[in-house]
C-alpha positions in Angstrom: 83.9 100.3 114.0 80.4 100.2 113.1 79.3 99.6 109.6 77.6 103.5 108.9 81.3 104.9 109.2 81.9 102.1 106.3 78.8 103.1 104.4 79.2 107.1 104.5 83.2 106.4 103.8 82.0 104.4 100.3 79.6 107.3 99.6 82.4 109.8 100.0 84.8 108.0 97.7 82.5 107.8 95.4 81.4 111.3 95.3 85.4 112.2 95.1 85.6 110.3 92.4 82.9 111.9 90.4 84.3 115.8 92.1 87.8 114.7 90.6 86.5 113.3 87.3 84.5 116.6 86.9 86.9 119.1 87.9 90.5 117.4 87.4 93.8 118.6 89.4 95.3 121.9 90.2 92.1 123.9 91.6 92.5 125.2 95.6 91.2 122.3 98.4 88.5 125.1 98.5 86.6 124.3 95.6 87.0 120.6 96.2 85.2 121.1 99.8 82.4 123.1 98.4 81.8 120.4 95.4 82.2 117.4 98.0 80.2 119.0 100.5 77.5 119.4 97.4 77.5 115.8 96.6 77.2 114.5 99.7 74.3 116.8 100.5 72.5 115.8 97.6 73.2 112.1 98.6 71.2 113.4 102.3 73.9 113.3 104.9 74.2 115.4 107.0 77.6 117.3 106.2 79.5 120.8 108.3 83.2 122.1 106.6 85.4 124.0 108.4 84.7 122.9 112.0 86.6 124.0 114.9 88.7 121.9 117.3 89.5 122.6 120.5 92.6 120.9 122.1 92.6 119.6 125.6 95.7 119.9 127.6 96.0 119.7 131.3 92.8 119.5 131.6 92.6 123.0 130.3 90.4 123.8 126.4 92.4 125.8 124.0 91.1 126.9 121.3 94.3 127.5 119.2 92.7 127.2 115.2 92.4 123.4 114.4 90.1 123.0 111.6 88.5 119.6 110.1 87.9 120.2 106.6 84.4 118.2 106.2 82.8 116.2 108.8 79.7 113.7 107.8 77.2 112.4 110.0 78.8 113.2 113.0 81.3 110.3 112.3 83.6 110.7 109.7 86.2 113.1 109.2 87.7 114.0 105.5 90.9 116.5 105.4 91.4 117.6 101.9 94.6 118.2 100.1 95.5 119.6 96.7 98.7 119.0 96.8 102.2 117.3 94.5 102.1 114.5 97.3 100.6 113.3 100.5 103.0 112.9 103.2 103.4 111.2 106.5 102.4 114.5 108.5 99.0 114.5 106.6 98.2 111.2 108.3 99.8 112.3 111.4 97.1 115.7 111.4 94.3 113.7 110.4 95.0 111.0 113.0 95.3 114.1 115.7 92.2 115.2 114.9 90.5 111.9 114.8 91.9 111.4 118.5 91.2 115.5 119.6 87.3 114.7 118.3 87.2 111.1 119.4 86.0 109.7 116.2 86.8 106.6 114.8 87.2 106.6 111.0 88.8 110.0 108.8 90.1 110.2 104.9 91.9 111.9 103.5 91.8 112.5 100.0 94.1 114.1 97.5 92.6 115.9 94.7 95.4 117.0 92.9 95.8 114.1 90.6 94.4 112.5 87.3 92.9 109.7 89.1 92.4 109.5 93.0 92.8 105.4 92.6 95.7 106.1 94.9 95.2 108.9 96.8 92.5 108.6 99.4 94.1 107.3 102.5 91.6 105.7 105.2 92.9 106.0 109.0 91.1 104.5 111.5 91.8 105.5 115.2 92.6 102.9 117.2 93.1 105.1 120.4 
């Protein structure tokens, strides 16, 4: 992995940080997209929500309603979650979509806690 999907992934922790220490838990992953997306805007990368992914099978494109939360640069993917607990099939979907888009590095962040110390998950795709 080259060292600009490290750099924007310590830019995005650290604008979660200051989203979750301004806004605290409970609010919709909504809000938390449009507050990250600001940050990261203001810090000048280039950042698109809601992004479509098609799904490849058989060689045939299907575009059945995958949807990256955040994307930045072109590299890294964020899936947001507002939720009591992150599970296994929250890595397993961001994983998926890391392998459907071919990028390399995604997060996943929980906002739905007092302190997101634990709950930003890095997955890198090895495929």
């Amino acid at each position: 992995m080259e060292n600009i999907e490290n750099e924007i992934s310590y830019a995005v922790r650290g604008a979660a940080f200051k989203v979750n220490r301004i806004l605290g838990p409970g609010l919709l992953e909504s809000v938390y997209e449009k507050a990250l997306t600001y940050e990261l805007r203001k810090e000048g990368f280039d950042v698109r929500t809601q992004i479509a992914v098609p799904m490849i099978y058989d060689t045939i494109k299907m575009d059945i309603g995958f949807r990256l939360d955040i994307i930045v640069n072109d590299l890294v993917i964020i899936e947001l979650k507002s939720v009591e607990a992150l599970t296994e099939v929250h890595c397993k979907t961001l994983l998926t979509y890391l392998r459907l888009t071919d990028k390399k590095l995604g997060l996943l962040i929980n906002f739905n806690t007092i302190s997101l110390k634990n709950s930003i998950v890095r997955l890198v795709n090895n495929a």
